[in-house]
N, C-alpha and C positions, 0 to 999 in steps of 0.2 A: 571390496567396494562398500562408504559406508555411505550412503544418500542421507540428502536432504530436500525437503520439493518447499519451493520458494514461491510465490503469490504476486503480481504486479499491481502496483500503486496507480492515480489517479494520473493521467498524461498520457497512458497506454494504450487507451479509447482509439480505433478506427473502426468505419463502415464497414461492414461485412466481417468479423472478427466472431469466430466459434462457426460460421457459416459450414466449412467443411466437415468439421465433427458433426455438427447436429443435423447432414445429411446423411453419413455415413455409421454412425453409431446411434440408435432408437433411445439408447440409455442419455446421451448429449443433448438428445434433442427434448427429453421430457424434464432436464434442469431448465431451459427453457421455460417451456410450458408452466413448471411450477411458479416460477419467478411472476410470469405475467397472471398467474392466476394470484398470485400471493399482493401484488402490486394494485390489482383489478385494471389491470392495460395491456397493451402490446408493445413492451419493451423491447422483445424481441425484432418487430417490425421495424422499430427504432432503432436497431442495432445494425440490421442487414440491410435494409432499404433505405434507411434515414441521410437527413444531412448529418455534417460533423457538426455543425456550432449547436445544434442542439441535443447532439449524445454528449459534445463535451459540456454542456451544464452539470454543476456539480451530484444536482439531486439524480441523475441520469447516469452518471457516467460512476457515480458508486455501485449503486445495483448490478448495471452494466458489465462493469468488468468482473464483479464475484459470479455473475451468471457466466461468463465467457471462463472463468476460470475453474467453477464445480462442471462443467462439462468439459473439460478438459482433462479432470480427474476420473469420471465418470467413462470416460473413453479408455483412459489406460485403463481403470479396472474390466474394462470388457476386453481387453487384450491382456489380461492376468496377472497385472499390476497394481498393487491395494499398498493405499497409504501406511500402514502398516510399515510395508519395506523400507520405510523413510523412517531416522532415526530423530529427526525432530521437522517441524514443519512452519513456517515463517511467512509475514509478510509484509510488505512498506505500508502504511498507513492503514486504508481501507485495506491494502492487501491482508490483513489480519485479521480479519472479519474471515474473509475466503477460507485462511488457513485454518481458522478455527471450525467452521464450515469442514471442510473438507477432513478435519480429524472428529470429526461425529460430534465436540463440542458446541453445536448451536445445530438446528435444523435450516434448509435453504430458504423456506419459505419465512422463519424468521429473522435471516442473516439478513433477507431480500428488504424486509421491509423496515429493520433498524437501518438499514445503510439510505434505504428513501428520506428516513428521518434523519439521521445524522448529515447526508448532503443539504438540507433545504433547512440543518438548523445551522450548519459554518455557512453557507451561504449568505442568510439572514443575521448573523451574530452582527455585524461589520455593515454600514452603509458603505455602499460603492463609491472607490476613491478614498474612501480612508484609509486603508490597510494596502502593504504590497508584500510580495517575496521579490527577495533577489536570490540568484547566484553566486557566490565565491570559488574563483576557479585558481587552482593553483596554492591555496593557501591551506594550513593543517587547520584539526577543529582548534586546537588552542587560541591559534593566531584568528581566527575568524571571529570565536567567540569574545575576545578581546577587540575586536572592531565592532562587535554588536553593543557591547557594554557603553563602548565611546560614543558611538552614535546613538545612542538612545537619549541622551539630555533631557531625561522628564521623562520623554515618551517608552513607547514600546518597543524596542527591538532586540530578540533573543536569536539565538540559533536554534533552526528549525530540524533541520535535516543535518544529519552526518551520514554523508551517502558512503563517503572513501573518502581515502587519505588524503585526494588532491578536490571535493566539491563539497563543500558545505554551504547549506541554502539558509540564509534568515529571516525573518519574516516581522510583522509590524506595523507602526503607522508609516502613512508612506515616506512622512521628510524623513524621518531616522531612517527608512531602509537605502532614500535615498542620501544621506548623509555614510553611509555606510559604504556606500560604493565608491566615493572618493576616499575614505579610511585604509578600503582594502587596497586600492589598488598605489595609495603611497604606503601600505605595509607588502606591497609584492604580488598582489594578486594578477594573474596572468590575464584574467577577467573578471570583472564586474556586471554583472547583465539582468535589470530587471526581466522577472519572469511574467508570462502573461496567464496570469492567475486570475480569478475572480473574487476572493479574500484570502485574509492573511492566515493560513493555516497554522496549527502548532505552535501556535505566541497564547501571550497572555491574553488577547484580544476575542479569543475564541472560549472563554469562561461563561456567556449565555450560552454555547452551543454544549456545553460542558453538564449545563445544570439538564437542560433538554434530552441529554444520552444519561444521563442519573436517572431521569426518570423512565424512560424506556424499557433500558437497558436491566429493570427494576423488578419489571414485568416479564420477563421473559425467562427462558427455564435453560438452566446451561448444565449439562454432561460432563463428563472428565472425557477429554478429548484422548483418541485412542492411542497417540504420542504425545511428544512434550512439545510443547508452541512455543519460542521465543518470543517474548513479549518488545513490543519495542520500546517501551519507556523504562527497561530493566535491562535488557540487551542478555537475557537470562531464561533459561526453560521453565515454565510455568505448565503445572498440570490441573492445581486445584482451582473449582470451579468459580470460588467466591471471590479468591483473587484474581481470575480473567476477569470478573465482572465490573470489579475495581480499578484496575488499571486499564480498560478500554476506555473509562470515563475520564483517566488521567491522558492518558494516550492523546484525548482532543486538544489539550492545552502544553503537554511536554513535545518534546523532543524524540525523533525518530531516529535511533541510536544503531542505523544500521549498520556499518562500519563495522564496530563491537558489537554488533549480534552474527555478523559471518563470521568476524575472529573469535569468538565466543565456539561457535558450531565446530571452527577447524581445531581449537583445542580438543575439542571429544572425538575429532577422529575423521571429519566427515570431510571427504575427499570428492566428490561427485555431489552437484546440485542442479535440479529440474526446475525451470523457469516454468510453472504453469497457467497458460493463462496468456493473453496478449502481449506483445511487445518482447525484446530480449536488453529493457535499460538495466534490470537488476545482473543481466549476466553479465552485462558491462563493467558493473561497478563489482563485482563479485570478482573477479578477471584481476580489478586492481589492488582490491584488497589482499587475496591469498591468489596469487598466480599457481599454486598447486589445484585448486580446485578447477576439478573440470566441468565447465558449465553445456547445458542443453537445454534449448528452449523448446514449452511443448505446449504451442497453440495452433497447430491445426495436425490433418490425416498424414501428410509427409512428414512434422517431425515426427510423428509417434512412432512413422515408417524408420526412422532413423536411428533409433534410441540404440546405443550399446545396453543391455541389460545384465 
């Protein structure tokens, strides 16, 4: 068996999510603590008690989920599971922040407060109603990215996301995304569906939020993480530390090349991947990329109960 432990991106966000870890494992519960200490709040209050529209704001629901997801990790290693055993470690968007986190490459309390800043600088990059994501359901990235090209006339719109071979998301101002949606679906797309996003992630649109994580991200002190992290805007294992620091800051304005970063991983071997962290959308799309890999999600005390090891 060759593992790989996978990180969930921004969408994953519900009320009470790490709840049972950080009642159950003391080690869960003080990622926590850190985060809210790191933050100067109680994020976590926000997390277990809170409403949703306000964990799902962006500045909230970045921190949010790398805390729900280092105690995630932080549980299995107290049931004698260390990142280590994982041959590379991965995550969608912000999920790479986590995984970086979680491979000793960044500290929690610094993960915690660049992701505060990197949410509330995409948030800010884009006046509301300029920018949208859609969905492309049914179409390859080729065909998608060739519907972004057309509909952009002037404007902004790229492909954002390469989730799987049947969902590529784009992203931009909003007539080209929505120019985009009639393209795809007279090139075949089984659906078109704007997403209910608050800005346009991963376009060109997102280059103040870009300059904002240059300078952060500047300041801060990165480790050689104690695996190899696929980066997303390389779909590639990155160890060294100067280059994580460089391509997080591309990361905000490219493309999230998940697709070919699990096909990437199944070439080295790796047959079993752990969803750490809320939600199981990354097992979904892992499921359709390489149908050999066996997926498991581990965000609360039952799955961990569950785990084949």
């Amino acid at each position: 068996m060759t593992k790989a432990f996978v990180f969930p991106g921004q969408g994953a966000q519900t009320i009470g999510m790490g709840k049972t870890l950080a009642d159950a494992y003391p080690a869960a519960k003080a990622v926590f603590d850190e985060v809210d200490e790191a933050l100067g709040e109680r994020l976590s209050a926000l997390i277990w008690e809170g409403e949703q529209d306000a964990l799902t704001l962006t500045r909230n629901a970045q921190p949010a989920l790398m805390a729900t997801s280092l105690a995630a990790m932080r549980a299995l290693e107290a049931e004698g599971v260390s990142v280590s055993d994982a041959a590379y470690v991965a995550g969608h968007s912000l999920g790479e922040y986590s995984a970086l986190a979680a491979a000793g490459a960044l500290s929690i309390a610094d993960t915690a407060r660049l992701l505060r800043t990197r949410g509330s600088a995409m948030q800010e990059a884009v006046p509301v109603g300029v920018g949208a994501m859609a969905a492309l359901l049914g179409l390859d990235f080729e065909t998608a990215q060739a519907v972004a090209e057309e509909a952009a006339q002037g404007e902004v719109c790229q492909a954002a996301n390469d989730n799987d071979p049947s969902q590529v998301v784009v992203s931009g101002h909003l007539g080209a995304v929505e120019r985009a949606l009639v393209i795809a679906k007279e090139k075949g797309a089984k659906r078109a569906v704007l997403l209910p996003v608050s800005a346009p992630f991963h376009c060109a649109l997102m280059e103040p939020a870009a300059c904002v994580m240059a300078e952060a991200l500047s300041a801060v002190t990165f480790n050689r993480p104690v695996v190899p992290v696929i980066a997303n805007v390389r779909a590639e294992a990155i160890s060294d530390p100067d280059m994580i620091r460089s391509l997080l800051v591309e990361q905000v304005t490219g493309s999230v090349r998940w697709r070919e970063s699990v096909g990437f991983m199944a070439t080295k071997g790796v047959d079993t991947i752990w969803e750490i962290g809320a939600g199981k959308a990354l097992s979904g799309m892992i499921r359709r990329i390489e149908k050999t890999i066996a997926c498991s999600p581990v965000g609360s005390r039952d799955d961990i109960a569950k785990l084949d090891r």
